[in-house]
C-alpha positions as CSV (number, residue, x, y, z in Angstrom):
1,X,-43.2,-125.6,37.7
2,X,-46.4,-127.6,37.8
3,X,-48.8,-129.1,35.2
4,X,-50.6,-126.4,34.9
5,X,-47.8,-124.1,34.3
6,X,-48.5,-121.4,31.3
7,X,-46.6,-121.8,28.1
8,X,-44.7,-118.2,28.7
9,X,-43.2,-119.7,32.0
10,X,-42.4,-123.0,30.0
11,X,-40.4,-120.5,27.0
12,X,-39.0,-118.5,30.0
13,X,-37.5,-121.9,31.8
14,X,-36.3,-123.0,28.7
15,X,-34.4,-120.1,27.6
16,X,-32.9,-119.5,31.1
17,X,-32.0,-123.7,30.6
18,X,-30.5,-123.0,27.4
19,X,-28.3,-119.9,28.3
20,X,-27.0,-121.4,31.2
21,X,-25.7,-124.3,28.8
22,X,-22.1,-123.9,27.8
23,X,-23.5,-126.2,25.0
24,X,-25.9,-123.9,22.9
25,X,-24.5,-121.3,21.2
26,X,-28.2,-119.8,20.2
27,X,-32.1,-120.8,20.7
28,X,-35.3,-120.0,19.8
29,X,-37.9,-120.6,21.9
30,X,-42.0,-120.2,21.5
31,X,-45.0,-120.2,23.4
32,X,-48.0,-121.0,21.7
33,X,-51.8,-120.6,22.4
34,X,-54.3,-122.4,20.2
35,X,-58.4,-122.6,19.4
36,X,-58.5,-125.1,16.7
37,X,-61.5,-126.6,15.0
38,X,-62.1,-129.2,12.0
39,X,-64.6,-130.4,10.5
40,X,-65.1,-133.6,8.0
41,X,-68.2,-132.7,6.1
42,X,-69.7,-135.2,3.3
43,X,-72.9,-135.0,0.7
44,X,-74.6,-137.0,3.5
45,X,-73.7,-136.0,6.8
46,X,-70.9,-134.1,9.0
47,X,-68.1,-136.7,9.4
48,X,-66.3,-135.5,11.8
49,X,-66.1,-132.5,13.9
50,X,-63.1,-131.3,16.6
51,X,-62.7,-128.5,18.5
52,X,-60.3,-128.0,21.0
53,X,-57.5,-125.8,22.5
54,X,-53.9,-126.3,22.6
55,X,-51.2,-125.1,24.6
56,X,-47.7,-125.8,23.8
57,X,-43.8,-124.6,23.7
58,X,-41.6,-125.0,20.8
59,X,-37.7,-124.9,20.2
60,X,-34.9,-124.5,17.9
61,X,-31.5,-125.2,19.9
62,X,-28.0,-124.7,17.9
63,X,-25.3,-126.8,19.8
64,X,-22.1,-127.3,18.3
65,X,-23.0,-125.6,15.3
66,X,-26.2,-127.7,14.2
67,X,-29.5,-127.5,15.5
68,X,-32.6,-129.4,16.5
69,X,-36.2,-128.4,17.1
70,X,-38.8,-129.7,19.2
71,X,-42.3,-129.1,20.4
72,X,-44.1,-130.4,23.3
73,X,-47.9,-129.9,24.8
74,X,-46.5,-131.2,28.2
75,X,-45.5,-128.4,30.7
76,X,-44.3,-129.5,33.3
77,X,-40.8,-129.2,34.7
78,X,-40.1,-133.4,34.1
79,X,-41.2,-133.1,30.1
80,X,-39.2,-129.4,29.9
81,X,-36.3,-131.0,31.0
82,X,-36.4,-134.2,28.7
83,X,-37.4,-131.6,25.7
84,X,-34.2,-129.5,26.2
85,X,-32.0,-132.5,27.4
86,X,-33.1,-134.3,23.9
87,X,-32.9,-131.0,21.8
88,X,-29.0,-130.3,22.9
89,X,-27.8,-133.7,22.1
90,X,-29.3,-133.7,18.8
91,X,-27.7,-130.7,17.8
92,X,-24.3,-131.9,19.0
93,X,-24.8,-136.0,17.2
94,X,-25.5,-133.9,13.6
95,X,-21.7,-133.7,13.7
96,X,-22.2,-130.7,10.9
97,X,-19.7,-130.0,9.1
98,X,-19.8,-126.2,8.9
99,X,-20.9,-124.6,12.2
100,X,-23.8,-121.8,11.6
101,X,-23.5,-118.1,12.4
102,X,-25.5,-115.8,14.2
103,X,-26.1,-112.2,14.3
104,X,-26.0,-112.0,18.0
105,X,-26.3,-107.7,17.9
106,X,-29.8,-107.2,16.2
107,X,-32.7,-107.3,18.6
108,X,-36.2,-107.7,17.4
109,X,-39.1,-106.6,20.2
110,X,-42.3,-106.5,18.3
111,X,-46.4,-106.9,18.6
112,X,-48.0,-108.3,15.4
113,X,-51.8,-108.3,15.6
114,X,-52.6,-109.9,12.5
115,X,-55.0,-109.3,9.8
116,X,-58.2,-110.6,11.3
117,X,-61.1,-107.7,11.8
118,X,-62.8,-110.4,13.4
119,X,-61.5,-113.8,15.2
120,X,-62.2,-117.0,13.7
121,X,-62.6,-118.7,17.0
122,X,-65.2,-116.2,17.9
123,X,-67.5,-117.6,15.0
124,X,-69.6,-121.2,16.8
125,X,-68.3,-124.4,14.9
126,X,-72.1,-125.0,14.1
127,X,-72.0,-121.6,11.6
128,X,-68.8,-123.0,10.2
129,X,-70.3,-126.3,9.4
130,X,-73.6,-125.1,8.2
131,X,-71.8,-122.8,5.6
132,X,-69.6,-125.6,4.4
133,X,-72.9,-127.9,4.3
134,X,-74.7,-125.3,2.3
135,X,-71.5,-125.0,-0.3
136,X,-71.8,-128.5,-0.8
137,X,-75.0,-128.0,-2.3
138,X,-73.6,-126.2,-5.6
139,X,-73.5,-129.2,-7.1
140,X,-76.6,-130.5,-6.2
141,X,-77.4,-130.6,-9.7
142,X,-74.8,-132.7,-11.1
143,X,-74.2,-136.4,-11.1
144,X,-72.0,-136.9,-8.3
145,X,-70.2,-139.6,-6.9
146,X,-68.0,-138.4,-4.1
147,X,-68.0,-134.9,-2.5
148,X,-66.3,-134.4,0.8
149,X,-64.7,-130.8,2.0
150,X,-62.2,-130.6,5.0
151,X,-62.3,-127.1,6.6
152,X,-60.0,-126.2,9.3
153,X,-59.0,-122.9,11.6
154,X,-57.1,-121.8,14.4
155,X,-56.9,-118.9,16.4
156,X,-52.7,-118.7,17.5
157,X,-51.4,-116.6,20.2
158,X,-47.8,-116.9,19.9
159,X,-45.0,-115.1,22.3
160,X,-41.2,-116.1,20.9
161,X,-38.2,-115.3,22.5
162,X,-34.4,-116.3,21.7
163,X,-31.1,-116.2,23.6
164,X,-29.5,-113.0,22.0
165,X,-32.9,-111.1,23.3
166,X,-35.3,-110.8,20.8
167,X,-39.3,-111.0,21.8
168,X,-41.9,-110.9,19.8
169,X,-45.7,-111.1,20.1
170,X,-47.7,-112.6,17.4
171,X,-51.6,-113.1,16.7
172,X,-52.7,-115.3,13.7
173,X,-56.3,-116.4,12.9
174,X,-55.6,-119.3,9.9
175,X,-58.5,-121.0,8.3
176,X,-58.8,-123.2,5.1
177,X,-60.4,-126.0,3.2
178,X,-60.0,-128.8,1.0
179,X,-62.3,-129.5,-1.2
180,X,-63.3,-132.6,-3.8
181,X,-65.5,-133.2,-6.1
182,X,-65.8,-136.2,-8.0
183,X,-68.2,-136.6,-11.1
184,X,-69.9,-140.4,-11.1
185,X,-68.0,-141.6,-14.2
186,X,-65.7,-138.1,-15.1
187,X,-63.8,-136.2,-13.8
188,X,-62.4,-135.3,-9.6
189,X,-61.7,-131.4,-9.0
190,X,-59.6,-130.3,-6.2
191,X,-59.5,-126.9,-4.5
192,X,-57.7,-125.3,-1.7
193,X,-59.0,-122.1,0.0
194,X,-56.8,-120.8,2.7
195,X,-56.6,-117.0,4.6
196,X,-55.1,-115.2,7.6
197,X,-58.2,-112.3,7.5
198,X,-60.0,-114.4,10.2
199,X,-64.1,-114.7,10.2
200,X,-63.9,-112.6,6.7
201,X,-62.7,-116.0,5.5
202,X,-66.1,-118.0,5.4
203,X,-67.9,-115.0,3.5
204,X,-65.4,-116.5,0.3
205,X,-66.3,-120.3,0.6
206,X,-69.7,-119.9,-1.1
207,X,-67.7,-119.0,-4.3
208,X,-65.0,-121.4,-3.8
209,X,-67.7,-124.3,-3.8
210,X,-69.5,-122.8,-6.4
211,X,-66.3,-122.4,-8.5
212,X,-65.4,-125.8,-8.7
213,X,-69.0,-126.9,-9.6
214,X,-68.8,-125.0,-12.4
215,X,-65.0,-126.1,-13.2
216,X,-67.0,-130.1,-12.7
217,X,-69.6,-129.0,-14.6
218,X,-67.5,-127.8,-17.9
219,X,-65.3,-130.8,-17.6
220,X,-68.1,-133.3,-17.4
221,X,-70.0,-131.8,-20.7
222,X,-66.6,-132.0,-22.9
223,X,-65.9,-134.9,-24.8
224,X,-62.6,-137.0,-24.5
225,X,-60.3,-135.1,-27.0
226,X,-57.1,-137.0,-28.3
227,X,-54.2,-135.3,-26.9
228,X,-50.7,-134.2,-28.7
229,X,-47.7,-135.7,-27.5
230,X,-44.1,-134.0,-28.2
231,X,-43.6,-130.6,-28.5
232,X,-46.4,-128.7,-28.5
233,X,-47.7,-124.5,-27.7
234,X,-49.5,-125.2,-24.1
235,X,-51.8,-122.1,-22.6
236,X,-51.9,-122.3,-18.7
237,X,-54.4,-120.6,-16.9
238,X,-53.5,-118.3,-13.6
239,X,-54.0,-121.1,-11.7
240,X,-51.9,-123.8,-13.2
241,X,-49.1,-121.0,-14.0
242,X,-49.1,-120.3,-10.0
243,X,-48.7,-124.3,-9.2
244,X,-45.8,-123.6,-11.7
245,X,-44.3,-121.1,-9.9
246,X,-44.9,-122.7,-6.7
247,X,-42.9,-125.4,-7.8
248,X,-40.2,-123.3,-9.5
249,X,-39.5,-121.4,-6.1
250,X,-38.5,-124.4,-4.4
251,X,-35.2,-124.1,-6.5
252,X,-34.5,-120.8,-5.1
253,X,-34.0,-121.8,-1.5
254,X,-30.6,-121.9,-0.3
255,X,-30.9,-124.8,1.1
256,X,-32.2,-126.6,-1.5
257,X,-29.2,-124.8,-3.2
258,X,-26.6,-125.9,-0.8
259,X,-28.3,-129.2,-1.3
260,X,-26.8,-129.6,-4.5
261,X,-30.3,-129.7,-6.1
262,X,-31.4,-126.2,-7.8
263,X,-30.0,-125.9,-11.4
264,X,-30.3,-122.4,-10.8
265,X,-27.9,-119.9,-10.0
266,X,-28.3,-115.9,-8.9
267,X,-27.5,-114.3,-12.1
268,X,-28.7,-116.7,-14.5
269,X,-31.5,-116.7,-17.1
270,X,-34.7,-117.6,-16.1
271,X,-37.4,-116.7,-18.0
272,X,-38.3,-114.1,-21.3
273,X,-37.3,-110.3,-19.9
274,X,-40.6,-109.7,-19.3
275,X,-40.6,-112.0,-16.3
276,X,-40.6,-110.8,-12.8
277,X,-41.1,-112.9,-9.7
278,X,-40.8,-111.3,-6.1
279,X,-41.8,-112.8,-2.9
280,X,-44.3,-111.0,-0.8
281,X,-45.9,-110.9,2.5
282,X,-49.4,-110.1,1.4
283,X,-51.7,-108.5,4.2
284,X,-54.7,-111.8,5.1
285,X,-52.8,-114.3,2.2
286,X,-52.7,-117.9,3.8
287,X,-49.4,-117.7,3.9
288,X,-48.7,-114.4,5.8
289,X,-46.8,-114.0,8.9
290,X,-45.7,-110.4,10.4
291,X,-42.3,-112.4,11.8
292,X,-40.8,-115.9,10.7
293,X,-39.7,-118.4,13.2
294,X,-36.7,-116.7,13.6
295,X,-38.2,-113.6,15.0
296,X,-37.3,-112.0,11.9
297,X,-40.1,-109.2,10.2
298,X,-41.0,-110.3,7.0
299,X,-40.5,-108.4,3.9
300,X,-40.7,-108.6,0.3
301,X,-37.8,-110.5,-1.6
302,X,-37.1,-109.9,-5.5
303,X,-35.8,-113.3,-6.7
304,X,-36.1,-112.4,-10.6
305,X,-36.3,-109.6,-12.3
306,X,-36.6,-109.2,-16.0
307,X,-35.7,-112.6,-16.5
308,X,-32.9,-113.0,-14.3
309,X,-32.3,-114.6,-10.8
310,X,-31.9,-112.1,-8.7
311,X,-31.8,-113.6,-5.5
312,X,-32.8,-117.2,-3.0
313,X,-34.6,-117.5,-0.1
314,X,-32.4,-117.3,3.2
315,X,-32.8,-117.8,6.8
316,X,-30.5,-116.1,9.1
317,X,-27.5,-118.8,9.1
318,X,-27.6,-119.1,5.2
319,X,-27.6,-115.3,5.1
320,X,-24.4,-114.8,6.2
321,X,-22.7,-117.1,4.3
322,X,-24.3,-115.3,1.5
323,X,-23.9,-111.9,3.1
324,X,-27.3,-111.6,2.6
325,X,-29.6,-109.5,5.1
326,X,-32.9,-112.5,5.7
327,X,-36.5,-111.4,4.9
328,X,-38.0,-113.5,7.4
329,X,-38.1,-116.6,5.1
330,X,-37.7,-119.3,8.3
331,X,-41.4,-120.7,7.7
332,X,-43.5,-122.3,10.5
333,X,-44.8,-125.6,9.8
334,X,-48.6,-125.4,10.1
335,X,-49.2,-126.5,13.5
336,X,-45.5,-126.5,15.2
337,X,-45.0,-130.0,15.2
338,X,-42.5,-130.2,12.8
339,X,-39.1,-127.5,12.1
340,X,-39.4,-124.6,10.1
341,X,-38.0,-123.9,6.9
342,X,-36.4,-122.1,4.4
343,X,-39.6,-121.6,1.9
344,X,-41.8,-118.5,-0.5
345,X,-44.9,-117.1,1.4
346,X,-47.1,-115.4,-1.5
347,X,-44.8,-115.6,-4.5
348,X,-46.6,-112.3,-7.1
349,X,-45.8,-112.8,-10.4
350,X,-45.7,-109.3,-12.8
351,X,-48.7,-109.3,-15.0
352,X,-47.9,-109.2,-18.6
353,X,-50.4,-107.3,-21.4
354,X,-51.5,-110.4,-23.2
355,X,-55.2,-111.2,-23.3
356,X,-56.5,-114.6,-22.4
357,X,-58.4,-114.9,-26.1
358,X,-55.2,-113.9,-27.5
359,X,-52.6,-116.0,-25.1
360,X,-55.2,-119.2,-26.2
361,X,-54.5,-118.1,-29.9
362,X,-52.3,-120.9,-31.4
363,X,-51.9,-123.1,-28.6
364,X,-52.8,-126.8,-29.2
365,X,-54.0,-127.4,-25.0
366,X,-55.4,-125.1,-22.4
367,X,-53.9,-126.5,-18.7
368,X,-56.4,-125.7,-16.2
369,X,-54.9,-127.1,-13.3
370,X,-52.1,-129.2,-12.5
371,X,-51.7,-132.0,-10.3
372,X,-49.0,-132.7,-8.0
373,X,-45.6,-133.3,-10.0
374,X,-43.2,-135.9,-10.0
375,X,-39.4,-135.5,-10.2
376,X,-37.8,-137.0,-12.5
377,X,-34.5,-137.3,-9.7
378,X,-34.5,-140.1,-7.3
379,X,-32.3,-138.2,-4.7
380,X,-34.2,-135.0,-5.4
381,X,-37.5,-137.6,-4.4
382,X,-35.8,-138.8,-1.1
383,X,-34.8,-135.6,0.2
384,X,-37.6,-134.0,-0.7
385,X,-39.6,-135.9,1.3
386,X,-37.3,-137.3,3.8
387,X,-36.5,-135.7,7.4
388,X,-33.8,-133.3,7.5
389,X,-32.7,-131.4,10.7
390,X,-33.5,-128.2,11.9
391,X,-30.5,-126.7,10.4
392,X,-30.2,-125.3,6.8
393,X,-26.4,-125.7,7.1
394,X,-26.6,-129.5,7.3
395,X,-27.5,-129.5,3.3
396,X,-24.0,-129.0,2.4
397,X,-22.9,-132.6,3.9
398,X,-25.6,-133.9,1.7
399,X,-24.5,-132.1,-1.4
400,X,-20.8,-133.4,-0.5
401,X,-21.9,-137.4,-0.8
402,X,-23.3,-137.2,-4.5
403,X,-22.4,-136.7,-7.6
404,X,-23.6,-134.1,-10.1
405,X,-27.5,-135.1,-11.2
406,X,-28.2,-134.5,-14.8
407,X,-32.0,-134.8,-13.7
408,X,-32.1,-132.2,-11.1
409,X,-34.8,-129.7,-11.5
410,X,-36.8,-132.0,-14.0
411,X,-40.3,-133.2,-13.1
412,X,-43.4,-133.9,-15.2
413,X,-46.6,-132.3,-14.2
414,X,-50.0,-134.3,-14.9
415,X,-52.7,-132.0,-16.6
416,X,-55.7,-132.6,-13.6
417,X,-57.9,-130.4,-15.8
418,X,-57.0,-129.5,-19.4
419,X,-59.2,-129.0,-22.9
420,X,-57.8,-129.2,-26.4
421,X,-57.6,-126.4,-28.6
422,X,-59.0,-125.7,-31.8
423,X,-58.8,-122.0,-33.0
424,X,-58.4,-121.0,-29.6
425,X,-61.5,-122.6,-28.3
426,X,-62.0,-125.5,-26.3
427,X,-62.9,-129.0,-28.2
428,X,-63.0,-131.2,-25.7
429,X,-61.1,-132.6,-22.3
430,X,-57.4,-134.0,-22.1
431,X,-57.2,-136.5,-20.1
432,X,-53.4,-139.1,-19.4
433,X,-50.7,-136.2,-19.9
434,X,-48.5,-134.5,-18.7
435,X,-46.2,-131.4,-19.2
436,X,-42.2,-132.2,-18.8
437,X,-40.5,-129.7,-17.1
438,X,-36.7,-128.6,-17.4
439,X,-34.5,-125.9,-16.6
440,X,-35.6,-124.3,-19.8
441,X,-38.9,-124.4,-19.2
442,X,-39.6,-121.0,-18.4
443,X,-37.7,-119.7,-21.5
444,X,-39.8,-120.9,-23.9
445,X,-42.4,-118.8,-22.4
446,X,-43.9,-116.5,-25.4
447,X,-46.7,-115.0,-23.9
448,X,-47.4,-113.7,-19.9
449,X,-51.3,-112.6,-19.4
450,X,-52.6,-109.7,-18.0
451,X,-55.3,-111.2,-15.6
452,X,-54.3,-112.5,-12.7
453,X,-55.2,-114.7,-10.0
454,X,-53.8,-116.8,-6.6
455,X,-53.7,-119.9,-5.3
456,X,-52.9,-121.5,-2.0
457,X,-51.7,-124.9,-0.7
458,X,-49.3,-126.9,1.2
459,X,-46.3,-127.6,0.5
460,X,-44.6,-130.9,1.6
461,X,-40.8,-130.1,2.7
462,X,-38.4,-132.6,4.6
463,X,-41.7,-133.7,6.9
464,X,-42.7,-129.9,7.5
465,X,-46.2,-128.7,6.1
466,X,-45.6,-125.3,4.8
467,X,-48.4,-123.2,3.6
468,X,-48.1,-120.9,0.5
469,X,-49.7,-118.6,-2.1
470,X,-48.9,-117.2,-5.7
471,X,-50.9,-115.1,-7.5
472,X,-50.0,-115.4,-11.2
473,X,-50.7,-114.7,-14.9
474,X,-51.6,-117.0,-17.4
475,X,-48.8,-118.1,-20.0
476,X,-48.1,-119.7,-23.1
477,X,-45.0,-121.7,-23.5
478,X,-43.6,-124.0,-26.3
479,X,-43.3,-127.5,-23.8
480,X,-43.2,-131.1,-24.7
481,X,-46.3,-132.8,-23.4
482,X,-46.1,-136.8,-22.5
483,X,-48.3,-139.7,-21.8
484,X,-48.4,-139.7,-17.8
485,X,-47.0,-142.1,-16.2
């Protein structure tokens, strides 16, 4: 093989390296095609713009009953070698405890063509810029003092194959954008936009951009309201109820489970009957894939239903120690540089019948948004953040060092955007709080909206970006609100 080898011969000499290893029990391997842009663009001028294509193979290698993963842009023979050589000791130094199992009898062969009508790369980075320049203007008309959006895309072409047979073909055209918006003296708004429906995704920025002017523009023109402390009736819009959500599904993974740090259990209670969460794979969401990293098709997974925790989110080794068939929960990371994971893809929360007038009726605050919370555990913190190998399996010999946490599944949300409420109307902004949230929270829910609405971000797990979507209802909850820390 030479340096200009394609990334299917790479994935083809690295599963024929891998089967031939009396080491590895099982591997994935993927070749993986790239047309990335990104573009920096300020109030002033573009700050940075990058477009460039990428070729690369990645791999997940289960030796001695652990697993590491790997991805490299180098092709050649010399750099294969090193990638596998490096990938089989590290599943054999884990020293896991409990070797994983594999279905070594079902065989996937599938072509997924995406969403995209049209191509994302097929649209000239100077149209992407000049749409994002031109959304910038929206808030031409207020008094800013920091505006800055970071748009990004790719066009993916991914062929996966593994050592029990599966192939599968994948096309994916991701694009999305960060957005902030700082008012000179008031408030900072942050957005996130993200799609798989290819070019139809720069026909919604316009509205994104002129969304969160508006959002600034409200904020700005409230007065600071004092803000009640203690237990207090809280509204959340759509939005802040989906970062809610987001956060609650973390609790739901198994291996977060096996971990030793969900406080949740299939079969306990939730939330008020009338709650129903499932997990989704929602045609152009952000967060969509036709298969998972395991080469598994992705389908819909009910994890509570009328209250009750029905089910967590597997991959295929956690799923049969569950005896539990996987939905193709085994997440990418965006940009294969770091293992998948066990994670929701477009969490849909059942809509209620409640208006918004009347789920605003009685509540002291109205939460907008949310910023990112902070838990309340230390080890929940560390792992959270911290790397973890490639294996879901591997949680257990954490769970095994530590005692039980009384603080596991708390964490206290700051209010980012939030008005006081008098007679259900708004009279003024909150500003220094935050909502404290425990295991309970969710069943002091008295009210779920009918209007719904989605948000998308990324999600921070054990070094891996994961992308994902909810599309909620507002709610009002009975929650005790705190200064923020």
């Amino acid at each position: 093989m030479n340096e200009s080898a394609e990334p299917i011969e790479a994935m083809e000499w690295l599963l024929d390296r891998f089967e031939d290893d009396a080491d590895v029990a099982y591997a994935e391997v993927g070749a993986v095609s790239q047309a990335k842009t990104d573009l920096v663009v300020t109030a002033d001028d573009p700050r940075d713009e990058l477009t460039f294509d990428e070729t690369g193979v990645w791999c997940r290698v289960f030796a001695d009953g652990a697993a590491d993963y790997r991805y490299t842009t180098s092709l050649d023979e010399e750099a294969l070698t090193d990638v596998a050589d490096r990938a089989v000791r590290g599943g054999k130094f884990l020293a896991q405890s409990d070797p994983a199992r594999f279905d070594r009898f079902t065989t996937h062969r599938a072509v997924h063509g995406g969403w995209a009508a049209d191509r994302i790369d097929d649209v000239s980075p100077e149209t992407k810029r000049s749409i994002v320049e031109a959304g910038l203007s929206a808030a031409d008309n207020l008094d800013v003092e920091r505006q800055w959006a970071n748009y990004t895309d790719a066009h993916v072409e991914e062929t996966a194959a593994t050592t029990t047979g599966s192939t599968v073909r994948t096309t994916l055209d991701r694009a999305s954008m960060k957005y902030t918006l700082t008012i000179r003296g008031g408030p900072t708004v942050r957005r996130h936009a993200g799609s798989t429906r290819g070019a139809a995704f720069l026909d919604e920025l316009p509205d994104v951009f002129e969304a969160a002017a508006d959002d600034a523009r409200a904020l700005s023109r409230a007065a600071a309201a004092d803000a009640p402390t203690g237990e207090t009736t809280v509204a959340l819009s759509p939005q802040a109820a989906g970062q809610l959500f987001a956060f609650l599904s973390r609790y739901l993974e198994a291996d977060t489970y096996e971990m030793g740090l969900s406080p949740y259990d299939v079969g306990d209670e939730l939330g008020p009957e009338s709650l129903s969460i499932a997990d989704t794979v929602r045609a152009g969401s952000w967060a969509a894939r036709g298969y998972d990293a395991e080469l598994r098709p992705t389908t819909p997974v009910q994890l509570v239903e009328d209250g009750t925790v029905t089910r967590r989110l597997h991959n295929t080794a956690t799923g049969a120690e569950a005896d539990v068939f996987p939905a193709g929960n085994a997440v990418h990371s965006l940009g294969f540089g770091e293992a998948p994971r066990i994670h929701a893809r477009h969490l849909e929360i059942e809509p209620g019948d409640t208006t918004r007038a009347a789920l605003r009726d009685g509540a002291d605050v109205l939460v907008e948004r949310f910023a990112e919370p902070w838990l309340r555990d230390e080890l929940e913190r560390v792992q959270r953040s911290g790397v973890m190998p490639a294996s879901a399996l591997y949680a257990r010999d954490i769970d095994e060092k530590f005692d039980d946490r009384p603080d596991r599944g708390c964490a206290e949300f700051p209010v980012a955007e939030g008005y006081r409420l008098r007679g259900g109307e708004r009279s003024g902004r909150v500003e220094g709080i935050s909502l404290v949230y425990d295991p309970e929270t969710l069943r002091r829910v008295t009210a779920i909206g009918g209007v719904r609405d989605t948000v998308t971000g990324v999600d921070g797990k054990h070094k891996s970006q994961i992308p994902y979507a909810v599309t909620a209802p507002g709610l009002r909850l009975r929650g005790a609100l705190r200064a923020a820390q």
